[in-house]
N, CA, C and O of each residue as an XYZ file, in Angstrom:
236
protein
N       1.785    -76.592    202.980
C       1.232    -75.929    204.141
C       2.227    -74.919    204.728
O       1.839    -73.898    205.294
N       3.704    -75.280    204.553
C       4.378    -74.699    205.270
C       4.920    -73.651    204.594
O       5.699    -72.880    205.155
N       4.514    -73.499    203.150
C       4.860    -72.031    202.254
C       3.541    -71.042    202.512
O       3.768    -69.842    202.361
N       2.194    -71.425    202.885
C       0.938    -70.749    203.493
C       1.353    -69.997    204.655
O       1.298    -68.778    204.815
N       1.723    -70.778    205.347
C       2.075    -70.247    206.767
C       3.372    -69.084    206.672
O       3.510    -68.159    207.472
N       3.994    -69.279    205.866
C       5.601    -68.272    205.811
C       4.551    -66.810    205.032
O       4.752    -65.609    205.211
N       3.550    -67.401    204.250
C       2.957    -65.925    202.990
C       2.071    -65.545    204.178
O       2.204    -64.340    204.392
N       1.284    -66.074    204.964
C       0.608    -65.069    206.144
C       1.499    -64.459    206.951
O       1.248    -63.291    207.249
N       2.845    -65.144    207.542
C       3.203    -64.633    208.374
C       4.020    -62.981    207.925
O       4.071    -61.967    208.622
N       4.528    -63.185    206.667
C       5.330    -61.779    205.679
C       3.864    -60.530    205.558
O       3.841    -59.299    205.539
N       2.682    -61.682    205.490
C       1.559    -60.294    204.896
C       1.006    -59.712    206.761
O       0.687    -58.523    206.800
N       0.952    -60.163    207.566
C       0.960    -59.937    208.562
C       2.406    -59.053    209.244
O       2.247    -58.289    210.196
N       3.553    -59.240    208.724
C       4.101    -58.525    208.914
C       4.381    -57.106    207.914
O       5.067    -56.211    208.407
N       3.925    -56.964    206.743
C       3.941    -56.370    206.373
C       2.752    -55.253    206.924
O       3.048    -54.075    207.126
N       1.465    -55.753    207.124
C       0.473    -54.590    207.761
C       1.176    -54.165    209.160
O       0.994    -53.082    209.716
N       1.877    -55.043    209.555
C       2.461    -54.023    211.086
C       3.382    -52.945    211.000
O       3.394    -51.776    211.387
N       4.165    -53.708    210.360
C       5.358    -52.497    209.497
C       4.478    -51.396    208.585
O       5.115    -50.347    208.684
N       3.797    -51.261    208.097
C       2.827    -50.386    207.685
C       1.881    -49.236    208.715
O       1.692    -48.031    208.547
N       1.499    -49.974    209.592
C       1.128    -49.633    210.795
C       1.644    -49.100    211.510
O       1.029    -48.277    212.187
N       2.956    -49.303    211.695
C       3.779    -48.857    212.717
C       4.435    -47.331    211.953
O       4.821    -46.466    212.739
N       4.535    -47.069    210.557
C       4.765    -46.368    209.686
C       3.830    -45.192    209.865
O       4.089    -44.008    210.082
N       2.592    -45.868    209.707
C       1.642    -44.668    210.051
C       1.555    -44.068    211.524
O       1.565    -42.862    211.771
N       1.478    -44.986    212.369
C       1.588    -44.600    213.799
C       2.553    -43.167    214.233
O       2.269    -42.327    215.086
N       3.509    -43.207    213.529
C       4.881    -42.236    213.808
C       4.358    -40.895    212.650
O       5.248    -40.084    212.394
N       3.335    -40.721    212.149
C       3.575    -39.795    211.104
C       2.269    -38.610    212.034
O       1.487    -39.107    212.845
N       2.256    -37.229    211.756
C       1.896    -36.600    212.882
C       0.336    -36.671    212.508
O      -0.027    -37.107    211.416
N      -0.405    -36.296    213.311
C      -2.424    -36.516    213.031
C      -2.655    -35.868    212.432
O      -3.560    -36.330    211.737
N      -2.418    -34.878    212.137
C      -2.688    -34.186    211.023
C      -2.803    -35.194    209.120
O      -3.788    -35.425    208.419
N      -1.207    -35.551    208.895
C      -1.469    -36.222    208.197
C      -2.126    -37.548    208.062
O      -2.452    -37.935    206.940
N      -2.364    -38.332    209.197
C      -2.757    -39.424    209.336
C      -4.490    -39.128    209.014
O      -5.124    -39.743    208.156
N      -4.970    -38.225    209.764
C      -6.145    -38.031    209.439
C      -6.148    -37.503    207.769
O      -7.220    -37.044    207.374
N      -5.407    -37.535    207.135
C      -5.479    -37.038    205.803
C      -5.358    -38.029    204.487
O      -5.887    -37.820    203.395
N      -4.661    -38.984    204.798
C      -4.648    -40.418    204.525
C      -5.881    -41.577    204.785
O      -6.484    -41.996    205.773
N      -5.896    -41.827    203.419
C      -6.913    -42.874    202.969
C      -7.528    -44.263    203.948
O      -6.430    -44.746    204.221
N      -8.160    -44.845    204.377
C      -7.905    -46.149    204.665
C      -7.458    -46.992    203.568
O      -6.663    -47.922    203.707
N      -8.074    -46.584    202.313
C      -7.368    -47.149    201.116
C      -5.832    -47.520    200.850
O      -5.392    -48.645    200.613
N      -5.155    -46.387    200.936
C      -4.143    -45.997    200.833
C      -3.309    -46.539    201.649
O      -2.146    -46.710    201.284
N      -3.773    -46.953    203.039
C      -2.985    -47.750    203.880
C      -2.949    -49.487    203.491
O      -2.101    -50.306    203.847
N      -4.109    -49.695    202.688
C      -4.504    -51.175    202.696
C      -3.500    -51.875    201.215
O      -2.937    -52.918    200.882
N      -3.801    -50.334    200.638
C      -2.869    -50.730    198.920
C      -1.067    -50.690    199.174
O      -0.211    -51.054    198.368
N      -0.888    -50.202    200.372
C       0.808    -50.411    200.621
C       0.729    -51.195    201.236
O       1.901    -51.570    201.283
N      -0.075    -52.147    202.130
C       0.314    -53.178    202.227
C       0.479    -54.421    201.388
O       1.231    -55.390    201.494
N      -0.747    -53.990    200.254
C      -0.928    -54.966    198.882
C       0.376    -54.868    198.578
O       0.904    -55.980    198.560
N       1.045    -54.062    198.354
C       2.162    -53.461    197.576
C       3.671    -54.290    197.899
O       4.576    -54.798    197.238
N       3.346    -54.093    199.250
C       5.023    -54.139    200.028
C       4.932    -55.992    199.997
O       5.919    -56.709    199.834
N       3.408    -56.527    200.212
C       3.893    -58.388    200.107
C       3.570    -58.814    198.806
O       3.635    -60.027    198.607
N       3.215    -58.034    197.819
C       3.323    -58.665    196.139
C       4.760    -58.157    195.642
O       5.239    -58.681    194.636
N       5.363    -57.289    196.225
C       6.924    -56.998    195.890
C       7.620    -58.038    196.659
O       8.223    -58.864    195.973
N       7.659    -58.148    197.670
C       8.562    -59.347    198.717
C       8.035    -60.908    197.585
O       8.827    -61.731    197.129
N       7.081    -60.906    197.461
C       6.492    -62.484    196.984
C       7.182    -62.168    195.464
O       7.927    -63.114    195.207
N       7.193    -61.183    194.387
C       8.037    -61.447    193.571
C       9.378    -61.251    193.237
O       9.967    -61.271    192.156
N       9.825    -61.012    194.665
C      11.636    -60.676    194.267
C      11.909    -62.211    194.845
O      13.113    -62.433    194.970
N      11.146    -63.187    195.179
C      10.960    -64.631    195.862
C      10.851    -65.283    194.451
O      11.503    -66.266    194.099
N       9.873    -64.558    193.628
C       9.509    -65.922    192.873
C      10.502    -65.645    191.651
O      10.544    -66.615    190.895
N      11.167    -64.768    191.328
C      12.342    -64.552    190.812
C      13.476    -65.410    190.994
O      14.149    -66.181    190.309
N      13.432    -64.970    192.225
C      15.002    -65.815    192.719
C      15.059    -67.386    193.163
O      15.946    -68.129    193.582
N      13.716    -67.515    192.873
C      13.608    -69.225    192.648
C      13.874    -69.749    191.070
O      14.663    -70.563    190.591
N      13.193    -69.185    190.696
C      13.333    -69.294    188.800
C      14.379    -70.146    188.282
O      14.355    -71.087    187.489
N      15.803    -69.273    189.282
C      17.021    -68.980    188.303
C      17.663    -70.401    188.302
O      18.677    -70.620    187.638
C-alpha cells in the first residue's frame, strides 16, 4: 500500500511540475501546445523517475 501511495504522490507531482512549466511559458506558445503534449510529459517524466527506481533496486 505504501509503494501505491509514494507512485501517486511522484505522478501527482510530476503533473504540477509540468504545470507549473507550462504556466511560465508566454500564451502565445501555450496556446500552441497540445493538451496531448502536456499529458505525454507527464507520462514521460514518472515512467523515467519509476525506472531509474527500478534499476537501482535490481543491483
Amino acid at each position: 500500500m505504501e509503494r501505491l501511495i509514494r507512485a501517486a504522490g511522484r505522478c501527482a507531482l510530476a503533473f504540477l511540475l509540468v504545470l507549473g512549466i507550462v504556466a511560465l511559458l508566454p500564451r502565445s506558445v501555450r496556446d500552441v501546445v497540445p493538451n496531448a503534449v502536456i499529458g505525454g510529459a507527464v507520462l514521460l517524466l514518472v515512467g523515467v523517475s519509476g525506472g531509474r527506481r527500478m534499476t537501482r533496486r535490481s543491483r
